[in-house]
LOPA-794798 format. One record per residue (C-alpha): x, z, y. Coordinates in nm, 4 decimals. Each point is the difference from the previous one (the first is absolute). Example, Ala and Ser with C-alpha at 12.3 -4.5 7.8 and 13.67 -1.06 7.14 Angstrom:
<pts>
+----------+----------+----------+
!        X !        Z !        Y !
+----------+----------+----------+
!   1.2300 !   0.7800 !  -0.4500 !
!   0.1370 !  -0.0660 !   0.3440 !
+----------+----------+----------+
</pts>
This chain:
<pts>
+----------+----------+----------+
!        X !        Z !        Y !
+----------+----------+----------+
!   0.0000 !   0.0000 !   0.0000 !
!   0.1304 !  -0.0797 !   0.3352 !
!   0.0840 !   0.2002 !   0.2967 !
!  -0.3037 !  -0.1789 !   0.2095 !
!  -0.2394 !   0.1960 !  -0.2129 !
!   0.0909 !   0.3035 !  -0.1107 !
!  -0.0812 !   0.2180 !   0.2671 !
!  -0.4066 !  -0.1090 !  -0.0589 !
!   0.0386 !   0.1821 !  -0.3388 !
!  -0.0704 !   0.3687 !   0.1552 !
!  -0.3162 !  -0.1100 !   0.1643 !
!  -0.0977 !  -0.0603 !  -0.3644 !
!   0.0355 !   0.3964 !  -0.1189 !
!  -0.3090 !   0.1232 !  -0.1361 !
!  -0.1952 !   0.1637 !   0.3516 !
!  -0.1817 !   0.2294 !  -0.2079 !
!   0.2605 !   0.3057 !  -0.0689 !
!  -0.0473 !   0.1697 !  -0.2807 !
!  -0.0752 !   0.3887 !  -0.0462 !
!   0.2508 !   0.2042 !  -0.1328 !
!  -0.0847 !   0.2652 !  -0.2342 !
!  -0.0616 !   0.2382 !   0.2056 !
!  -0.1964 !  -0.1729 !   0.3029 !
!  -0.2470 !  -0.1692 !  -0.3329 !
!  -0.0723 !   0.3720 !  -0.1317 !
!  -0.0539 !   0.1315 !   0.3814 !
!  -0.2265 !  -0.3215 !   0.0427 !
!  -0.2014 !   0.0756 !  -0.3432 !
!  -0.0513 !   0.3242 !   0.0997 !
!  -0.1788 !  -0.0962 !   0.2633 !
!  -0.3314 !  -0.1483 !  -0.1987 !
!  -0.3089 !   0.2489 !  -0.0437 !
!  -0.1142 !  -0.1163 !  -0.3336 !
!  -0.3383 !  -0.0904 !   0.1690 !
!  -0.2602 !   0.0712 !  -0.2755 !
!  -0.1598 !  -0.3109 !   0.0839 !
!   0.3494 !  -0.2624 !   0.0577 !
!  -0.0621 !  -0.2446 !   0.2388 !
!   0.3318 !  -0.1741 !  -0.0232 !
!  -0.0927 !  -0.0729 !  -0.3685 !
!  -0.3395 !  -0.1441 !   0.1563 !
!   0.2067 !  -0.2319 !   0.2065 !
!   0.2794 !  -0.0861 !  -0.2328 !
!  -0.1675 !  -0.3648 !  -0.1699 !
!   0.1607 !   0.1280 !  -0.3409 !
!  -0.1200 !   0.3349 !   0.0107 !
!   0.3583 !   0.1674 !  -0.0097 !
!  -0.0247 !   0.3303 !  -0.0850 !
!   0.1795 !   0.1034 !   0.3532 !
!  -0.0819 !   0.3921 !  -0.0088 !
!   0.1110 !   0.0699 !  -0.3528 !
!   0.3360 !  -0.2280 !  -0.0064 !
!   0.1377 !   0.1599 !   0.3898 !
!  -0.1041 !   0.3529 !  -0.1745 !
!   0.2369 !  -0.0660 !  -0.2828 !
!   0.2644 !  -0.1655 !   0.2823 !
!  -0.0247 !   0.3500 !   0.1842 !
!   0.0875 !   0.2034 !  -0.2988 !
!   0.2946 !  -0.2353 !  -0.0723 !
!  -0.1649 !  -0.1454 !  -0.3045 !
!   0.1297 !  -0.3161 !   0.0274 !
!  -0.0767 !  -0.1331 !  -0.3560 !
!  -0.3648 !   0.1136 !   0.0435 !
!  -0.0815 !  -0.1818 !   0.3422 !
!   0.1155 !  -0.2956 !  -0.1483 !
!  -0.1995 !   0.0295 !  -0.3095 !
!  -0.2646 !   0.0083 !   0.2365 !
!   0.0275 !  -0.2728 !   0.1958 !
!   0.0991 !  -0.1637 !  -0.2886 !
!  -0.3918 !   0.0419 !  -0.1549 !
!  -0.0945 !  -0.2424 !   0.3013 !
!   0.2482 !  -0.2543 !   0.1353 !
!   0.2863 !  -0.1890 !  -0.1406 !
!   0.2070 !  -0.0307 !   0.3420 !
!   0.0293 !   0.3173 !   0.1447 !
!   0.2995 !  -0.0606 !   0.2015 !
!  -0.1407 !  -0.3083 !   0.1307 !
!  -0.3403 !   0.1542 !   0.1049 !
!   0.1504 !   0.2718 !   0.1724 !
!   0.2237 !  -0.2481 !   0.2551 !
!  -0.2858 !  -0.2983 !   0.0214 !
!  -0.3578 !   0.1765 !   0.0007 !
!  -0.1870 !   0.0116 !   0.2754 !
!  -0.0177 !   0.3669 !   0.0243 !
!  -0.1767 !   0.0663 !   0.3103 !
!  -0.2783 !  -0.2002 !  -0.1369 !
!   0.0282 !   0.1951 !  -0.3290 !
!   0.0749 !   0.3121 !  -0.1214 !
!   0.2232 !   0.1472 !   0.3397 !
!  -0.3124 !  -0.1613 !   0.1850 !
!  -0.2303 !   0.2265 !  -0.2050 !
!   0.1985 !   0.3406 !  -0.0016 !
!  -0.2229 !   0.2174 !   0.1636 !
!   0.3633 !   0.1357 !   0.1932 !
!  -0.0135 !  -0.3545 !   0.1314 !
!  -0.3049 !   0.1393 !   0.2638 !
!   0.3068 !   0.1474 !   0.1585 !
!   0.2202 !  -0.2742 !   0.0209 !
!   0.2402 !   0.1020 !  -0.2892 !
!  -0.1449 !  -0.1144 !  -0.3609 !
!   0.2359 !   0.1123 !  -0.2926 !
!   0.2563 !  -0.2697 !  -0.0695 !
!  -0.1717 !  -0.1407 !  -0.3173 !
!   0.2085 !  -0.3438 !   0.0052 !
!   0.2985 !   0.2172 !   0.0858 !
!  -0.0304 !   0.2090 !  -0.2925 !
!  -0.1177 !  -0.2751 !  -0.2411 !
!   0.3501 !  -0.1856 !   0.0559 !
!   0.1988 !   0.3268 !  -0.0147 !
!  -0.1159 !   0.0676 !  -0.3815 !
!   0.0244 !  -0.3389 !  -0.1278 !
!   0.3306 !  -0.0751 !   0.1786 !
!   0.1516 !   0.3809 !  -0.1256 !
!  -0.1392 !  -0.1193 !  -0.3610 !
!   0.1331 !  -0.2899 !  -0.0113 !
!   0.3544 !   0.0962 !   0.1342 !
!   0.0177 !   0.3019 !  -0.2412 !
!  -0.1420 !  -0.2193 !  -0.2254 !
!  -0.2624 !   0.2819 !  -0.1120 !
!  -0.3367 !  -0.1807 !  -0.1752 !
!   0.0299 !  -0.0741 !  -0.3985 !
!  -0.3797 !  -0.1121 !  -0.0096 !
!  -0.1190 !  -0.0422 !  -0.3676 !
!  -0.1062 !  -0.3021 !  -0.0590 !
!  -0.2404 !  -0.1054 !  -0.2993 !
!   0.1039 !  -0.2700 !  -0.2368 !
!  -0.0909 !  -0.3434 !   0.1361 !
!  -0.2300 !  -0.0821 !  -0.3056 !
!  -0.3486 !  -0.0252 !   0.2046 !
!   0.0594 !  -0.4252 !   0.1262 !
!   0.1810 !  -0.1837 !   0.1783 !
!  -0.0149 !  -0.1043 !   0.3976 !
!   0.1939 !  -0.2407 !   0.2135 !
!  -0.0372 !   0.0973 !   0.3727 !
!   0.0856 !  -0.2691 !   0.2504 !
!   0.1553 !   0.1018 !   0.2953 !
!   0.2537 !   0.3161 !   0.0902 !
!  -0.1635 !   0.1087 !   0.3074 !
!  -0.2373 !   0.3084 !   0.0626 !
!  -0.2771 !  -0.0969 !  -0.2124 !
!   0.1934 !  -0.1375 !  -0.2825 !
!   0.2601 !   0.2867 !  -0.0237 !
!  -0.3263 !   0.2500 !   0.0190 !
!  -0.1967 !  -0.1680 !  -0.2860 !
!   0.3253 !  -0.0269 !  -0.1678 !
!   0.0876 !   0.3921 !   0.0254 !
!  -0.4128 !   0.1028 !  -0.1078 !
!   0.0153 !  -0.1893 !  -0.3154 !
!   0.3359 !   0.0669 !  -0.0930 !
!  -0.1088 !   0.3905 !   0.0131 !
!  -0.2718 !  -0.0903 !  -0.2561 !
!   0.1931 !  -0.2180 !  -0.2420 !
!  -0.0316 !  -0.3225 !   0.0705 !
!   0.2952 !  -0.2463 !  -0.0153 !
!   0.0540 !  -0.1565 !   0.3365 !
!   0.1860 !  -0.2785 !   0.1136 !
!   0.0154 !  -0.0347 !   0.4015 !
!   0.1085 !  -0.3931 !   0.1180 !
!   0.1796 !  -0.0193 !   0.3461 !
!   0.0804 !  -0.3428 !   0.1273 !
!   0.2574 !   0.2080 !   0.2441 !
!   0.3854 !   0.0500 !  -0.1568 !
!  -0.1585 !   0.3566 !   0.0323 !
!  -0.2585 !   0.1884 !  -0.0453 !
!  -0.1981 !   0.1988 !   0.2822 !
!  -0.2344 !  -0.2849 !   0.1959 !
!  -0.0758 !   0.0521 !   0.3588 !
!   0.1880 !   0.3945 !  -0.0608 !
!   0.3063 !  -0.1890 !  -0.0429 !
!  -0.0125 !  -0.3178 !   0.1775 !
!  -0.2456 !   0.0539 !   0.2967 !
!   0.0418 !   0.3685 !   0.1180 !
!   0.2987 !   0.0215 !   0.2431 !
!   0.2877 !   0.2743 !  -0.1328 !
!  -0.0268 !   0.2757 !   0.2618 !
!  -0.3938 !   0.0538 !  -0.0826 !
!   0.0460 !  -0.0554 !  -0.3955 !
!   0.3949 !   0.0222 !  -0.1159 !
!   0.0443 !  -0.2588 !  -0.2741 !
!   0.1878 !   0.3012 !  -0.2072 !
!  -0.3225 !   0.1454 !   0.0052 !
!  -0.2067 !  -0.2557 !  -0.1701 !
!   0.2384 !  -0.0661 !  -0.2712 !
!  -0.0149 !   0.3630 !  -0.0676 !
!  -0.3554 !  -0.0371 !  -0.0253 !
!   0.0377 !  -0.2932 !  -0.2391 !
!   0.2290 !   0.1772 !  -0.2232 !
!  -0.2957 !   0.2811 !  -0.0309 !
!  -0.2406 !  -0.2582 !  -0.1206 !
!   0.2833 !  -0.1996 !  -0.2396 !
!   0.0931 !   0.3512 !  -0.1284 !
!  -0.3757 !  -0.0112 !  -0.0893 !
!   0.0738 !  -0.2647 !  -0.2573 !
!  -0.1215 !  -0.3267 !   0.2403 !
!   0.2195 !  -0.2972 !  -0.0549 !
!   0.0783 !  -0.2301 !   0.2698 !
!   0.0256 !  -0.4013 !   0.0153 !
!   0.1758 !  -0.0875 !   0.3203 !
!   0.0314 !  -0.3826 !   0.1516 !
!  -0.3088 !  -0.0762 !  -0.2131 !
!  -0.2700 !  -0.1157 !   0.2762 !
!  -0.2699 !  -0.0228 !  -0.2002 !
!  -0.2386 !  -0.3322 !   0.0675 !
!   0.3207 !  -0.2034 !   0.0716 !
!   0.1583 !  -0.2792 !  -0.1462 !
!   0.3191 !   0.1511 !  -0.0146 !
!  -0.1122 !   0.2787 !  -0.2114 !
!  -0.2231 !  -0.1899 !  -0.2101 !
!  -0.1645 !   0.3683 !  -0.0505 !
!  -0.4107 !  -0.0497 !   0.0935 !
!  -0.2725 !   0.2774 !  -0.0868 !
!  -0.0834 !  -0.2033 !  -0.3387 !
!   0.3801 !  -0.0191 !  -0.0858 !
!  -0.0026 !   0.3793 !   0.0173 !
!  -0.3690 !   0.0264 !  -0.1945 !
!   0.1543 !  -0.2001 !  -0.2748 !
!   0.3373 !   0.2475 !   0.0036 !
!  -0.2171 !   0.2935 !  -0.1000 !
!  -0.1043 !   0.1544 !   0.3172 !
!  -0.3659 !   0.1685 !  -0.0270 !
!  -0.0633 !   0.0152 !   0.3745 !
!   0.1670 !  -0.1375 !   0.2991 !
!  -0.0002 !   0.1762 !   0.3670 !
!   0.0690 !  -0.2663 !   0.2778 !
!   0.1624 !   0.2553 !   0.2729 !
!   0.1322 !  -0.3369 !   0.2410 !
!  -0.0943 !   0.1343 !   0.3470 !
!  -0.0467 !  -0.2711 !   0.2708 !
!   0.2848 !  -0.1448 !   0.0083 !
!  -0.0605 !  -0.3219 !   0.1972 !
!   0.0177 !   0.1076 !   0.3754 !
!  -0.3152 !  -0.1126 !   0.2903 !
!   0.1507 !  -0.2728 !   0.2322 !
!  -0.1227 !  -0.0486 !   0.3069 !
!  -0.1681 !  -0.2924 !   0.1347 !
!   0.0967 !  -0.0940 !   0.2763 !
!   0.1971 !  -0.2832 !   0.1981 !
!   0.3371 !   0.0779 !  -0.0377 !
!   0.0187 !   0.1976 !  -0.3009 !
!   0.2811 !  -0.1816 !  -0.2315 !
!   0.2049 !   0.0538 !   0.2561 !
!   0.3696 !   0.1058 !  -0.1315 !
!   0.0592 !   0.3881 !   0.0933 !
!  -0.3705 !   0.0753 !  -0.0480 !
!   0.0252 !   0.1863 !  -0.3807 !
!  -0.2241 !   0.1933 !  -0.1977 !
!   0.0610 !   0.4203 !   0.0490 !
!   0.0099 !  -0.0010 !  -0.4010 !
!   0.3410 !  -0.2693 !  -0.0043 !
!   0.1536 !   0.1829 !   0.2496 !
!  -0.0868 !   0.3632 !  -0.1661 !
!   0.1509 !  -0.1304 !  -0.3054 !
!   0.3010 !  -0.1592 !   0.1180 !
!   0.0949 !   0.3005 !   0.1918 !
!  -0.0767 !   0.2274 !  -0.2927 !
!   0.2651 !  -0.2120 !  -0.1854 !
!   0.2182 !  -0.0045 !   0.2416 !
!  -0.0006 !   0.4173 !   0.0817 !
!   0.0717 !  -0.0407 !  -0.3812 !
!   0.2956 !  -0.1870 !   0.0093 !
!  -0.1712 !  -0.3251 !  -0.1888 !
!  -0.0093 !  -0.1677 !   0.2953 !
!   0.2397 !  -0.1213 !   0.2743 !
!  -0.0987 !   0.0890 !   0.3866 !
!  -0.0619 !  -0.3628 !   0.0841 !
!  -0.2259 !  -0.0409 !  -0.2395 !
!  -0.2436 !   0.2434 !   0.1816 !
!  -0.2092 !  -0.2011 !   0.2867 !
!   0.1073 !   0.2031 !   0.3463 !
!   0.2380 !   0.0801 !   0.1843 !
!   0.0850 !   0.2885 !   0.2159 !
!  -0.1699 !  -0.0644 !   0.3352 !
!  -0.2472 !  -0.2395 !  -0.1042 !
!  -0.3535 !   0.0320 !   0.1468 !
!  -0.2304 !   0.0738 !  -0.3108 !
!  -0.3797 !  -0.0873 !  -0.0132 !
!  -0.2001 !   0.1841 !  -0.2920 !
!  -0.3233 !  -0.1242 !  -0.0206 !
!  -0.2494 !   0.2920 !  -0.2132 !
!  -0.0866 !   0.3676 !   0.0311 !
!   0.0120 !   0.0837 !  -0.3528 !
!   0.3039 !   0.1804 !  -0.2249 !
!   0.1614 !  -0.2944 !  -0.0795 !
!  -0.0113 !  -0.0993 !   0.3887 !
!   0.2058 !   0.3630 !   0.0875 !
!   0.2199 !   0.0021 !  -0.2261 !
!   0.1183 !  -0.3704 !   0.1077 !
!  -0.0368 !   0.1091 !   0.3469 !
!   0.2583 !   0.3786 !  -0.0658 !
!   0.2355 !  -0.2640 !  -0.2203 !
!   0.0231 !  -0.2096 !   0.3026 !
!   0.0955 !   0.2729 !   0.2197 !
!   0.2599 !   0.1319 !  -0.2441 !
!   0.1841 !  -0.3046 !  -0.0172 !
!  -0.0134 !  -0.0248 !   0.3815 !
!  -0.2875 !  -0.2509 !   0.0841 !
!  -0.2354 !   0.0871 !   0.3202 !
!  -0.3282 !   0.0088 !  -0.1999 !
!  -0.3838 !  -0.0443 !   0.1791 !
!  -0.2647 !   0.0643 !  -0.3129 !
!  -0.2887 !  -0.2500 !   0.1141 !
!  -0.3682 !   0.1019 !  -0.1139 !
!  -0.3061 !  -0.1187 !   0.0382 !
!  -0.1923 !   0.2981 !   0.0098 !
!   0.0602 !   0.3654 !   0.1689 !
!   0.2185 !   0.2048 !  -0.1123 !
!  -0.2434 !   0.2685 !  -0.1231 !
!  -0.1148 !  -0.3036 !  -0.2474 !
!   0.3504 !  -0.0514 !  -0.1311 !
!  -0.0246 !   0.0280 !  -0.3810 !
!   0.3845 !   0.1198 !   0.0127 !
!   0.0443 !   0.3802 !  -0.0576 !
!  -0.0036 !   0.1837 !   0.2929 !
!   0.3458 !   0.1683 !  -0.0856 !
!   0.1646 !  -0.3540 !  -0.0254 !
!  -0.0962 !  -0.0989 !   0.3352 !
!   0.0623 !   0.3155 !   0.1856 !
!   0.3366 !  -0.0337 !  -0.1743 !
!   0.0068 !  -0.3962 !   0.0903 !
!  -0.0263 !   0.1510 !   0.3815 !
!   0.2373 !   0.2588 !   0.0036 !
!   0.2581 !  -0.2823 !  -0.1460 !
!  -0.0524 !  -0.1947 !   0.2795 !
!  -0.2726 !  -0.2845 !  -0.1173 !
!  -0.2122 !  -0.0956 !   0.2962 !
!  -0.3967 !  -0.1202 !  -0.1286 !
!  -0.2337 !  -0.2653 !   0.1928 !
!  -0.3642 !   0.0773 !  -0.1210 !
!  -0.2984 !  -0.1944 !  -0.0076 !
!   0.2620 !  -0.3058 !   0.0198 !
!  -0.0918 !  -0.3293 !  -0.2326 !
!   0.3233 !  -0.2477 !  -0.0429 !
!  -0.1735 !  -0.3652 !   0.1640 !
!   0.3201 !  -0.2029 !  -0.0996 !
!   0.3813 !   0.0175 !  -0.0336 !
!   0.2101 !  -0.1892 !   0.1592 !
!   0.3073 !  -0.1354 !  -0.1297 !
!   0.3585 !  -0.1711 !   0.2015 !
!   0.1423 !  -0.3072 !  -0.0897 !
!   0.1601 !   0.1164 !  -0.3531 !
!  -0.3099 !   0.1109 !  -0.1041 !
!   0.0444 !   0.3416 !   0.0310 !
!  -0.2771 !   0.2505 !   0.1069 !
!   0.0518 !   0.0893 !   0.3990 !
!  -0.2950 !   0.1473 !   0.0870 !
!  -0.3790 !   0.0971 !  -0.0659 !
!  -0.2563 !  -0.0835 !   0.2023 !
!  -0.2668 !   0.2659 !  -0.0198 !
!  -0.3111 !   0.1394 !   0.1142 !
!  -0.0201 !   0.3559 !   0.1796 !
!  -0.2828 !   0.1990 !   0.1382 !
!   0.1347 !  -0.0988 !   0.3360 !
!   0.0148 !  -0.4094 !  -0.1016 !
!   0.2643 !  -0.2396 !  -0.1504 !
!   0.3259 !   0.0305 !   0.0129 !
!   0.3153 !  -0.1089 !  -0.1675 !
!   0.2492 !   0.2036 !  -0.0678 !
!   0.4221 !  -0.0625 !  -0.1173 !
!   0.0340 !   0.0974 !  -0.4135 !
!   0.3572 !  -0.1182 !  -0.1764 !
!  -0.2488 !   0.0912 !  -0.2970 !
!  -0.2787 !   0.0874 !  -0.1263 !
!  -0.1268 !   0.1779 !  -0.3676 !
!  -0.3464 !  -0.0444 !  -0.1136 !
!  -0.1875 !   0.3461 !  -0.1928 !
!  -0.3470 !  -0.1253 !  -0.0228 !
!  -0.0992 !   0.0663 !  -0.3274 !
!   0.0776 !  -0.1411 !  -0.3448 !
!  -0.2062 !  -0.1229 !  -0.2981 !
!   0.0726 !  -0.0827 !  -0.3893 !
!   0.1990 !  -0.2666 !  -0.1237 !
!  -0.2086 !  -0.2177 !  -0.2536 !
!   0.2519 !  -0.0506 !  -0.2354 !
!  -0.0955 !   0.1997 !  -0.2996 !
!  -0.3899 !  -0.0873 !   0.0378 !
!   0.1230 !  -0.3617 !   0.0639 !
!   0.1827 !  -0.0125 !  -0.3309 !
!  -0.3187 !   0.2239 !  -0.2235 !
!  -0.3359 !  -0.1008 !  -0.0986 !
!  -0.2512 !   0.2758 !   0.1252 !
!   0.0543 !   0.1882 !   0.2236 !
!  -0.2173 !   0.0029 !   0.3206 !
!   0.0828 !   0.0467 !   0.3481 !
!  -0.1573 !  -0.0057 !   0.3485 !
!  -0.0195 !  -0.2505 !   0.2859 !
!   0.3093 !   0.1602 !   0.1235 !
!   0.2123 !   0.0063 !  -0.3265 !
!  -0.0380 !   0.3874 !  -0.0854 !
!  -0.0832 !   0.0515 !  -0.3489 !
!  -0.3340 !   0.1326 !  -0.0999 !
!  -0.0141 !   0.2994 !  -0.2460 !
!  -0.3043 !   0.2083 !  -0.1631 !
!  -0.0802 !   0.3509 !  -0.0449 !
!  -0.0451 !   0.0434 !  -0.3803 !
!   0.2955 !  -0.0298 !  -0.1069 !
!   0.1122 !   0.1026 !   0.3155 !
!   0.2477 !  -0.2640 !   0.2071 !
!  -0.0979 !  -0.2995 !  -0.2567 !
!   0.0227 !  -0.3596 !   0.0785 !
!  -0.2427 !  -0.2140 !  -0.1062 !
!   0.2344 !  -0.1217 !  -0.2780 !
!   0.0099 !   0.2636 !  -0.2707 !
!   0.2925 !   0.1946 !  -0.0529 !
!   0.1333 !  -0.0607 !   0.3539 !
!  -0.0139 !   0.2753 !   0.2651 !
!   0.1072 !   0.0193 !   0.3675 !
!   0.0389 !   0.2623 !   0.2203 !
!   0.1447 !   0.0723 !   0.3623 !
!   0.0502 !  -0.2265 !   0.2871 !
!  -0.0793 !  -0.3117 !  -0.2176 !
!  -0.3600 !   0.0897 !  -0.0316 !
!  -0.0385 !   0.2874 !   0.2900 !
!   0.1401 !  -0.2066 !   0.3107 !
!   0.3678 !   0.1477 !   0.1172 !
!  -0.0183 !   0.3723 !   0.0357 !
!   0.2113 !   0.3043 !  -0.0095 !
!   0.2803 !   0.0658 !  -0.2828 !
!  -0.2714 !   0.3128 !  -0.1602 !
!  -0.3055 !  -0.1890 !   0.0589 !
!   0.1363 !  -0.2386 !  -0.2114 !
!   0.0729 !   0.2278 !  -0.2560 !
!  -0.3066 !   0.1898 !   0.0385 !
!  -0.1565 !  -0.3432 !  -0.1090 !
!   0.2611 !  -0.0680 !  -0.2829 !
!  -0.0662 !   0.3617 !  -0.1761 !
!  -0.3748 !  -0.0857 !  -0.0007 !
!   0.0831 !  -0.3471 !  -0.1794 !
!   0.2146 !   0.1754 !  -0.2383 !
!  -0.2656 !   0.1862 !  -0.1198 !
!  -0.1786 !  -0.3495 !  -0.0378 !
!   0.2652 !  -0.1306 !  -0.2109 !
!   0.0613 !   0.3406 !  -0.2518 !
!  -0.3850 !  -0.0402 !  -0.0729 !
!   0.0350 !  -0.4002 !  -0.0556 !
!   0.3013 !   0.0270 !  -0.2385 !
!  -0.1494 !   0.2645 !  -0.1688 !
!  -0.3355 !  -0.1530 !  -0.0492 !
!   0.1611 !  -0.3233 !  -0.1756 !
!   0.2202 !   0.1712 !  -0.1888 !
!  -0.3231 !   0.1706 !  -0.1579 !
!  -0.1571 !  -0.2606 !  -0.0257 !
!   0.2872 !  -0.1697 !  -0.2128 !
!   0.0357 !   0.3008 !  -0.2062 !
!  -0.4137 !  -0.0480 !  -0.0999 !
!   0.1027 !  -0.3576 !  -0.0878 !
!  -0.1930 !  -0.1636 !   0.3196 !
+----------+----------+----------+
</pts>
C-alpha cells in the first residue's frame, strides 16, 4: 500500500468503542428487570434483553451468551448495526430520561468476549433430520442457516462472493461493522456444522449450479436469501455520466480496499472532490461518512424532510457531526457532464427554485431490488410486478414452487439487518415443518 493512502486507514477504526469489563458490568447493573420488559417488546426477535444483561452483571459470561444464543445467530453484528433507538434502548422505560441501558452495547460486549476467549461449545444434534441448501451468505441466509443447523438439519449455504457474509461483509463500511467481526460471526455458525460453497453464484452460467441442479443433488428444501442486489438508477438526463456510481460499488470497493484487496486508485474519489449522495436511507449515510473519511466534501440530497429520512437517526446525527452538509426536499432535474464526459454538476430543484450546483461526483442510494437470475434460470416460482418474490404462510416463507423458500429483503423490500432475520427465523420454521412432513410421508410409502 502506498504512502498516498495510508493515513485514511484510522478514519476506518471501529467508532463504536467497546466496554471494558468493568464499564459492561457497571452498565448491566443499571437495568431494573422490569416485570413487564419493554425492550424485549421492541427487539423484532424477541431477545431475551433482561435475563442475558442479568447474567452479564454477575459476570456470567457463558450464560448471557447462552441466552442470546436461544434467539439470534449474529450477536456481535446486532449489537453494532441495530437500530436501537427504534428498538429495545428506544423502549427502556430509563429511556423517558434520556439514558436507556446500552442494550446494543452490551449485546456486542458478550459475543465479542465469547468469541475472543473462545467460550461457547454448543451441542449440536446429529445432522440426520434432511438436507438444505441456502442461497446467499447475508443476514437472512446465515440466520436460516444457524436455526436449522441447531435442529439437525444438514445445511449447505452458496455465496457467489470469494466470501461469505453478503451485505455484512461487502456493503457495511468497517468503522460501523469491523470485517473481523463478521468472520467471527461466521466461524460461530460453521462451528455449527454449516458448510460453505464460495464463488458459486447460483443461477449463473459460470456455476452451472440452478435450484433444480441442487434438487437433483439431494437437497430437501432450498432457502433463496439473495437480497436486492441490483441497485435503483435514476432517470434522468444525464445519468450515465462517468463519476456518477452506485453507493453499493463504491461501499464495496472501499471495503476492499480498507482490507488491503484493493489498491487506492481503484476506489472512485479523491481527497477534495465535491461528493453528491443522492438518498436518505442507511445505505445513503454510510456512503455519505465514507466520503468524508477519505476526504471528499459530501452534500446528502433528499427529496423529502429530514424527519422522513428512512436512515437511522444515530447515522445522520453522526453524518452531521462529521461534517456532511444535507439539502432537503431537493429532486436531482439533470446532470450535467464537461467535454470528457464526466459528471460536473446537478441541476436540481429546491424549495426556493432551480439551481445548479458544481459536483466532481456524484453516488446514487435510492433503493435496490432483486436480481432475476435464479427465478430466470427455475420453472415456478412467482414474483411481483416489481421482481420481489412472492411467498405463503403455510409453510411459512414458501414460493409457489414446492420445496423453495425465501426470506428477507428478496421478498420483504430492503430493510434492516434484524428485520431481515426476524423474517428468516419465521421461514425456518416453514422449512423444519416441510422437510419433516415429506420425509413422513416417504417413510408411509407416499
Amino acid at each position: 500500500m502506498n504512502e498516498e493512502n495510508t493515513h485514511h486507514l484510522p478514519y476506518f477504526d471501529e467508532v463504536n468503542k467497546m466496554y471494558t469489563m468493568r464499564e459492561a458490568i457497571e452498565e448491566a447493573k443499571r437495568c431494573l428487570h422490569c416485570k413487564v420488559p419493554q425492550c424485549k417488546k421492541g427487539c423484532p426477535i424477541e431477545n431475551n434483553i433482561p435475563d442475558f444483561i442479568h447474567e452479564l452483571s454477575k459476570g456470567n459470561m457463558g450464560e448471557a451468551m447462552a441466552i442470546l444464543h436461544e434467539k439470534t445467530n449474529l450477536p456481535a453484528i446486532c449489537g453494532r448495526v441495530c437500530p436501537h433507538e427504534k428498538q429495545c434502548e428506544g423502549h427502556c422505560v430509563l429511556g423517558r430520561r434520556d439514558n436507556p441501558v446500552r442494550v446494543g452495547k452490551l449485546e456486542s460486549f458478550v459475543a465479542q468476549f465469547d468469541a475472543e476467549m473462545n467460550l461457547t461449545h454448543e451441542r449440536i444434534p446429529e445432522k440426520t433430520r434432511g438436507k438444505v441448501a441456502v442461497i446467499g451468505s447475508g443476514p437472512a441466509g446465515l440466520t436460516v442457516a444457524g436455526d436449522l443447523a441447531r435442529q439437525g438439519f444438514n445445511v449447505t449455504i452458496f455465496e457467489g462472493q470469494p466470501e461469505p457474509g453478503g451485505v455484512l461483509m461487502y456493503g457495511i463500511p468497517e468503522y460501523r461493522l469491523p470485517k473481523a467481526v463478521v468472520r467471527n460471526e461466521i466461524k460461530r455458525i460453521e462451528a455449527l456444522g454449516v458448510h460453505f460453497v464460495t464463488n458459486c453464484l447460483v443461477g449463473s452460467p459460470e456455476s452451472g449450479v440452478t435450484v433444480d441442479s441442487l434438487f437433483a443433488q439431494g437437497f430437501d428444501a432450498i432457502f433463496m436469501g439473495t437480497g436486492t442486489a441490483l441497485p435503483q438508477n435514476l432517470n434522468v438526463p444525464g445519468a450515465n455520466l462517468r463519476r456518477v456510481t452506485q453507493s453499493t460499488d463504491f461501499l464495496h470497493n472501499v471495503n476492499a480496499y480498507v482490507e488491503g484487496a484493493l489498491p487506492y486508485e481503484m476506489v472512485p474519489l479523491r481527497k477534495g472532490d465535491r461528493v453528491a449522495v443522492i438518498g436518505g436511507g442507511n445505505v445513503a449515510m454510510d456512503a455519505a461518512r465514507t466520503a468524508q473519511r477519505l476526504g471528499g466534501d459530501v452534500t446528502v440530497i433528499y427529496r423529502r424532510t429530514q424527519e422522513e429520512m428512512p436512515a437511522i437517526k444515530s447515522e445522520y446525527e453522526d453524518a452531521v457531526k462529521e461534517g456532511v452538509k444535507f439539502m432537503w426536499k431537493t429532486n436531482s432535474i439533470e446532470f450535467l457532464g464537461n467535454e470528457k464526459g464526466r459528471v460536473r454538476a446537478i441541476r436540481l430543484a429546491t424549495p426556493d427554485g432551480e439551481h445548479t450546483v458544481e459536483f466532481d461526483r456524484v453516488f446514487l442510494a435510492i433503493g435496490s431490488r432483486p436480481a432475476s437470475r435464479i427465478v430466470g434460470t427455475t420453472k415456478g416460482i412467482d414474483v411481483d410486478e416489481k421482481g420481489y418474490v412472492i411467498v405463503g404462510d403455510r409453510p411459512k416463507g414458501m414460493t409457489t414452487r414446492r420445496g423453495v423458500f425465501a426470506g428477507g429483503d428478496v421478498v420483504h423490500r430492503p430493510q434492516t439487518v434484524v428485520l431481515a432475520m426476524k423474517a428468516a427465523k419465521e421461514v425456518a420454521v416453514g422449512i423444519a415443518q416441510y422437510v419433516d412432513a415429506i420425509k413422513l410421508l416417504e417413510e408411509c410409502g407416499q
